[in-house]
VOPAGU-2260 file (C-alpha; in pm, 1 decimal, decimal comma):
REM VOPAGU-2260
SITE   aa  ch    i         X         Y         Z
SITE  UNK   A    0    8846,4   10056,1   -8030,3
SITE  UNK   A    1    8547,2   10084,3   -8205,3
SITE  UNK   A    2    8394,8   10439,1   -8174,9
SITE  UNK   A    3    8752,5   10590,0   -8360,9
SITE  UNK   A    4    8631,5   10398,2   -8672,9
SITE  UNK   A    5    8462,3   10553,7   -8913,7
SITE  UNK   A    6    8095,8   10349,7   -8988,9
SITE  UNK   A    7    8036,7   10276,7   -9326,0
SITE  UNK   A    8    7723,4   10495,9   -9379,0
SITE  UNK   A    9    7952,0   10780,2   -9268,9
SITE  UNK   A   10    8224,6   10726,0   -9525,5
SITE  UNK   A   11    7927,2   10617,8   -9785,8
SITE  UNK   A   12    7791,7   10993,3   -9714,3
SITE  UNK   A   13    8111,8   11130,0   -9739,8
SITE  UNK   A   14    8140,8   10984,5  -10045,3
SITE  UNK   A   15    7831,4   11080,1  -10230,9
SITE  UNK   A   16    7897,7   11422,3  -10099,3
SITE  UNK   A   17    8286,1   11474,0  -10249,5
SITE  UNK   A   18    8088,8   11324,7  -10575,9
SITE  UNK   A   19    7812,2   11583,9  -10574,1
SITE  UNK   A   20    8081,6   11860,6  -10503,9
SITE  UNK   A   21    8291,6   11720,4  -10812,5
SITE  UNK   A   22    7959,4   11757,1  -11061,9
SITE  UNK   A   23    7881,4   12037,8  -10922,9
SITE  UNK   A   24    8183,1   12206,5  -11016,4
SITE  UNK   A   25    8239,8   12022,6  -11346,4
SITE  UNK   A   26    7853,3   12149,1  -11461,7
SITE  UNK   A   27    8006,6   12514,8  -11382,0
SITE  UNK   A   28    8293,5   12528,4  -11583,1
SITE  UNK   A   29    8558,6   12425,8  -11288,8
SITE  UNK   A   30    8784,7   12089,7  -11413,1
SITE  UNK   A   31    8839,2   11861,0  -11126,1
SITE  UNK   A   32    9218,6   11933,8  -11194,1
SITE  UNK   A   33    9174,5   12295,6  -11035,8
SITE  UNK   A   34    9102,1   12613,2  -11178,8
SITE  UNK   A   35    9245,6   12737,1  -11558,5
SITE  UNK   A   36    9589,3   12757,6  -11645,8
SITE  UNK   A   37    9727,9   13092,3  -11583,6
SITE  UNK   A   38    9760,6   13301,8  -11872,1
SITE  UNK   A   39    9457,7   13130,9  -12046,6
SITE  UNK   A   40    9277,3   13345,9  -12314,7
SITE  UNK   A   41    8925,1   13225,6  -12427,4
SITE  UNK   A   42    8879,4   13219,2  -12754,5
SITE  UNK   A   43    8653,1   13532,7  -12919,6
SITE  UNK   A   44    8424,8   13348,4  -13085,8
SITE  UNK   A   45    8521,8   13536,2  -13439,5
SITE  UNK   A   46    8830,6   13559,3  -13626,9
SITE  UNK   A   47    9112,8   13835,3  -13622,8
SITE  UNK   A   48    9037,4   14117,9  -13876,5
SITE  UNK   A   49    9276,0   14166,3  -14113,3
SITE  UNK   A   50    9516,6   14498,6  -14077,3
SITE  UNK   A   51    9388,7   14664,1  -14443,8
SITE  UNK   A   52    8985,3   14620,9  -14228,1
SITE  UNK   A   53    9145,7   14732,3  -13951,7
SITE  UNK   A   54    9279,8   15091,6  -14108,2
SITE  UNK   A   55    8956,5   15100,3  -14303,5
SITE  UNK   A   56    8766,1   15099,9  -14016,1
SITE  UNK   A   57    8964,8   15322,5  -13823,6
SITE  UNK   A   58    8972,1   15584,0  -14090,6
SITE  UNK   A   59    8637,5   15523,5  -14269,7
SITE  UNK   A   60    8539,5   15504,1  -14632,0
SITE  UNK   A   61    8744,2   15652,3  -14867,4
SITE  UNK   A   62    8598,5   15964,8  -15044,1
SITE  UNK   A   63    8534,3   15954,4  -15434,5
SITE  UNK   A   64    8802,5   16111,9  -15634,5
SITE  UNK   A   65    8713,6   16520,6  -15725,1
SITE  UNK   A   66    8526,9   16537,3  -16043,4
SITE  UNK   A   67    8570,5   16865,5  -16127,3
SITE  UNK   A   68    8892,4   17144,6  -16102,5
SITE  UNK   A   69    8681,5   17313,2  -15846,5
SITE  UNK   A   70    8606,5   17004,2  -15623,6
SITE  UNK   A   71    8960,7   16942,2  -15623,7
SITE  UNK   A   72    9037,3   17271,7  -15520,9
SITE  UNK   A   73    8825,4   17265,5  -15219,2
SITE  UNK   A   74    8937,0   16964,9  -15101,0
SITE  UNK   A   75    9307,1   17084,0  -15136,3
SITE  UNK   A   76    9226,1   17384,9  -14891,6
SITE  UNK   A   77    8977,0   17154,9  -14673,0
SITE  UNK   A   78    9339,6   16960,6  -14616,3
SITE  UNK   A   79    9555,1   17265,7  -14607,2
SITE  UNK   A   80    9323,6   17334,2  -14310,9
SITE  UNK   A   81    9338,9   16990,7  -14133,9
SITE  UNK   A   82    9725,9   16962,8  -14159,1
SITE  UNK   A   83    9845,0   17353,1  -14186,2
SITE  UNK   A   84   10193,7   17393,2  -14340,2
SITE  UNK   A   85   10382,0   17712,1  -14337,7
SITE  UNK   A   86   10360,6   17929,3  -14675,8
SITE  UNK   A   87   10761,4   17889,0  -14652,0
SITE  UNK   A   88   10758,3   17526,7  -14614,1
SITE  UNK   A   89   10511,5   17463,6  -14977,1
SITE  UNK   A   90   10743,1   17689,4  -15122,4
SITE  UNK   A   91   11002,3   17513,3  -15060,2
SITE  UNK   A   92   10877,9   17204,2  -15131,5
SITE  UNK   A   93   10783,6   17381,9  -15477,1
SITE  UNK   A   94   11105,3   17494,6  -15571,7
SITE  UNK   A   95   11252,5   17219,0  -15484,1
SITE  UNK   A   96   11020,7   17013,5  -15697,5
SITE  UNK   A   97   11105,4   17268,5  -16023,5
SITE  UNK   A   98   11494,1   17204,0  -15962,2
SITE  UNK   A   99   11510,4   16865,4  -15974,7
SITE  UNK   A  100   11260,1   16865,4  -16272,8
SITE  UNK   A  101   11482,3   17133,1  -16462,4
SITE  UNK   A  102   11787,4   16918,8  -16350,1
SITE  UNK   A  103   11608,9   16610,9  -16531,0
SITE  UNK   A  104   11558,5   16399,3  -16239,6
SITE  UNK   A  105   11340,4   16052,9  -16309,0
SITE  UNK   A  106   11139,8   16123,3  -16014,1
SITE  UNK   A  107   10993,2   16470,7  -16097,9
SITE  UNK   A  108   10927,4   16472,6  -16475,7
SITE  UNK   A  109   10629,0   16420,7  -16642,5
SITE  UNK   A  110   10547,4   16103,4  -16788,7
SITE  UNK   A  111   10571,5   16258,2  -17130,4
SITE  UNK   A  112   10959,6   16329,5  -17063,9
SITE  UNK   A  113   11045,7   15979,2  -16888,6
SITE  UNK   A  114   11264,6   15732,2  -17035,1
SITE  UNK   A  115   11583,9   15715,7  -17172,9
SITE  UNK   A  116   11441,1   15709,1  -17507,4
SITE  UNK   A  117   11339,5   16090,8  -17442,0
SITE  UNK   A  118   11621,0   16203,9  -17302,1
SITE  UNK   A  119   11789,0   16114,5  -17612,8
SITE  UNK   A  120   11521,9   16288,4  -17841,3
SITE  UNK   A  121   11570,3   16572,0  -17602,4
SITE  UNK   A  122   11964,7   16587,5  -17662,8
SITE  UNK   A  123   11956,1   16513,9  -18042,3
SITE  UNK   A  124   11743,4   16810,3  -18042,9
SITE  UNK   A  125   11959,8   17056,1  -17819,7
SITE  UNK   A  126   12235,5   16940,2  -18007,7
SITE  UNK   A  127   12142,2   17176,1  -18305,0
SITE  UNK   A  128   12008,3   17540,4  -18371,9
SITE  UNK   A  129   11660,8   17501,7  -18539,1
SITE  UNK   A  130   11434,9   17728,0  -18776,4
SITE  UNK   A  131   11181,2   17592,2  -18523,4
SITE  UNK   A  132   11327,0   17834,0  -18234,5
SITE  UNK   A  133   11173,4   18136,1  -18438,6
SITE  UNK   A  134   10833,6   18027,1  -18386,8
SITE  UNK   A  135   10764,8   18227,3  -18062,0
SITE  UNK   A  136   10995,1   18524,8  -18164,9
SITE  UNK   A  137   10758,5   18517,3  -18459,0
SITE  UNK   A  138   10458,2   18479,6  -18318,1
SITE  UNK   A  139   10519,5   18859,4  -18136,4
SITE  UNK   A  140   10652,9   19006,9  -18429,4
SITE  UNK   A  141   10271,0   18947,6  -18621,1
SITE  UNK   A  142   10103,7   19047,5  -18338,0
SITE  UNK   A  143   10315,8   19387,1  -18370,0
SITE  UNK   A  144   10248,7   19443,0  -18682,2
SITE  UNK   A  145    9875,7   19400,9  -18676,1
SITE  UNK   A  146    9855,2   19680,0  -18467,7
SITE  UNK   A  147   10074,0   19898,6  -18730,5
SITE  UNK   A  148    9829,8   20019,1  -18980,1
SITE  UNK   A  149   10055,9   20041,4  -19247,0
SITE  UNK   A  150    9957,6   19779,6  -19525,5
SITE  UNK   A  151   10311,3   19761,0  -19689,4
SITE  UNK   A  152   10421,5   19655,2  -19336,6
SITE  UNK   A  153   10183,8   19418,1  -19350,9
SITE  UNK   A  154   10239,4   19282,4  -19655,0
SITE  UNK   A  155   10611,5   19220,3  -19557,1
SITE  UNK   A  156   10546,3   19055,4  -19265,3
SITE  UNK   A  157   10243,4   18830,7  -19392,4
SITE  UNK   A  158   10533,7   18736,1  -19628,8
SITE  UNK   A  159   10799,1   18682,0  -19399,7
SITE  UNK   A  160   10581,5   18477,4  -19143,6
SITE  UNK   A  161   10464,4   18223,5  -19438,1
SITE  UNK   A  162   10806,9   18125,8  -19596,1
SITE  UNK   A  163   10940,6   18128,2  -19194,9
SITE  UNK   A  164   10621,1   17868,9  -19117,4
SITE  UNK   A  165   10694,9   17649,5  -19475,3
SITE  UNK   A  166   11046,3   17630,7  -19354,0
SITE  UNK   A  167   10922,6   17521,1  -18986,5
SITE  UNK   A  168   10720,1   17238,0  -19087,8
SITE  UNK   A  169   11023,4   17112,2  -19363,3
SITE  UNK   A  170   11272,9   17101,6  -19099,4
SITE  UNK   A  171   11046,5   16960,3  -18793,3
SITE  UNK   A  172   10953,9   16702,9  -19094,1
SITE  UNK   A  173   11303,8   16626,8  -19199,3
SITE  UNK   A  174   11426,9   16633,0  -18824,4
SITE  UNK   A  175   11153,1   16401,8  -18753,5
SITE  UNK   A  176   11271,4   16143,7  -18952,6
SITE  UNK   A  177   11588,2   16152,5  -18882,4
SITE  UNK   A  178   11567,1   16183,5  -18511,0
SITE  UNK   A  179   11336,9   15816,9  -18510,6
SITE  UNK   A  180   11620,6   15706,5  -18742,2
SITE  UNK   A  181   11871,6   15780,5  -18499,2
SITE  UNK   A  182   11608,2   15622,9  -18187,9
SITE  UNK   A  183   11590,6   15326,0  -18370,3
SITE  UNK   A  184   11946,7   15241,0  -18389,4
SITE  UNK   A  185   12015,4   15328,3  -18022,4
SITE  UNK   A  186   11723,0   15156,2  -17913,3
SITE  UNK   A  187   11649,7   14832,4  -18149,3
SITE  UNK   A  188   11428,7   14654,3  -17888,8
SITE  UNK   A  189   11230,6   14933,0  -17799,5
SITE  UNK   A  190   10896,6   15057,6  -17989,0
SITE  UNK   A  191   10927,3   15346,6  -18134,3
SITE  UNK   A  192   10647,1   15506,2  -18303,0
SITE  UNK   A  193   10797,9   15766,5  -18579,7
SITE  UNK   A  194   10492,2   16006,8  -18559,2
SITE  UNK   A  195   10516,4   16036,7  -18097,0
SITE  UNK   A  196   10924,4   16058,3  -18179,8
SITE  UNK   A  197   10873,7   16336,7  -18463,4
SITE  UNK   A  198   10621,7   16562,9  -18252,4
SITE  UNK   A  199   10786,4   16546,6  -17929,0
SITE  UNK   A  200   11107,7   16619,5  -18108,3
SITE  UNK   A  201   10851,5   16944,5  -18267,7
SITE  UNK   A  202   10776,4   17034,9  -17987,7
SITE  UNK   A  203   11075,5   17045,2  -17802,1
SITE  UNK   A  204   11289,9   17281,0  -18146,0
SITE  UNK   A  205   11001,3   17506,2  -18084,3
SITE  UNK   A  206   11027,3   17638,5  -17786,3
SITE  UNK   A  207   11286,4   17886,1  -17648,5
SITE  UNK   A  208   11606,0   17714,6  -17532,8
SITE  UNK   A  209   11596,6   17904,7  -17237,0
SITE  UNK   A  210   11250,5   17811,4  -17158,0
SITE  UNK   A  211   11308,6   17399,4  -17222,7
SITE  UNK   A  212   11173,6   17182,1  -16929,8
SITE  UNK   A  213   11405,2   17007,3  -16845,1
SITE  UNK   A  214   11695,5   17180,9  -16948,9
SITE  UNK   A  215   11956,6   17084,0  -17216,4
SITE  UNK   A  216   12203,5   16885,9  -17119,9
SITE  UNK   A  217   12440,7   16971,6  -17410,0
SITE  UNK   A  218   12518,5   17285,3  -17587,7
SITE  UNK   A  219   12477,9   17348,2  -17966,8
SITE  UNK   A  220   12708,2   17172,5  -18193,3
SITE  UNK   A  221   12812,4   16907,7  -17956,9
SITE  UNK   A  222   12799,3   16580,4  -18079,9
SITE  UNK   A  223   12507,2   16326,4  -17918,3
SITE  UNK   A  224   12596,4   15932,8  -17960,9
């Protein structure tokens, strides 16, 4: 029967039209294979910032370092403010930052006391009574007596304080010397400078054993290998 068929400029239409629809939807974006796979990101156009920009960004340029004491102390209380602490809290952060530097820990001594080469220096030096210890004692005792105004007294103590300072600087000499001997055979492939041995070795005989940061580790008389 003819009229159920389809005439050819009917399925020629039909044609052109499926055609048109199909360009149509190409020229907007739509693939003849149906809409984008799900889950599909499109790309951003720019690359992924790296996490160090990120953080920059986020926390903005980073402030000059202080160049005076004041400066720094303004900034210190401009943070104190931001993130408050309890008074209790910083002092026990401070006192626990003094006992492990007394207590000679690596972490919290200055870079002037690091090393094992120092802590040797420091017990070679403990290890002995030294003229050097009188230098503070001393130190009060002419101050005393410049406020006595009796010459004779003086006179002694001008005395005194010379022949206790010539015999200071012979024995942080001699103990100088023999402390970067003694440095140099326990430590042959390390550089030792004799002068930086000798004064920190000064330094540390002249000051009050009680008052030695960080503390001795050995007691007078015992021996130090």
């Amino acid at each position: 029967m003819r009229f159920l068929r389809r005439s050819s400029t009917e399925e020629a239409d039909t044609t052109n039209g499926t055609a048109a629809e199909s360009g149509t939807a190409a020229e907007d974006g739509a693939s003849p294979a149906g809409a984008r796979r799900k889950g599909y990101t499109p790309a951003k156009g720019r690359p992924t910032p790296k996490r160090r920009e990120a953080e920059g960004r986020r926390r903005g340029p980073v402030a000059p370092p202080p160049r005076t004491t004041r400066e720094a102390i303004r900034r210190s209380r401009e943070l104190r403010k931001k993130n408050p602490m309890a008074k209790e809290e910083r002092r026990a952060a401070t006192r626990e930052r003094r006992e492990r530097m007394l207590a000679g820990d690596e972490r919290y001594l200055l870079p002037r006391d690091r090393g094992p080469v120092k802590a040797y220096v420091r017990d070679l030096v403990d290890s002995r009574r030294n003229v050097l210890g009188l230098f503070m004692p001393m130190a009060i005792v002419v101050f005393v007596t410049l406020l006595i105004p009796i010459m004779q007294v003086q006179q002694y103590a001008t005395l005194l304080t010379t022949v206790v300072l010539l015999g200071m600087i012979v024995e942080g000499f001699l103990n100088g010397r023999r402390i970067s001997k003694r440095v140099r055979e326990k430590f042959p492939k390390e550089n030792i400078r004799g002068a930086s041995i000798g004064w920190y070795a000064f330094v540390r005989a002249s000051q009050l054993r009680k008052l030695r940061v960080p503390k001795p580790r050995v007691k007078p008389g015992d021996q130090v290998d």
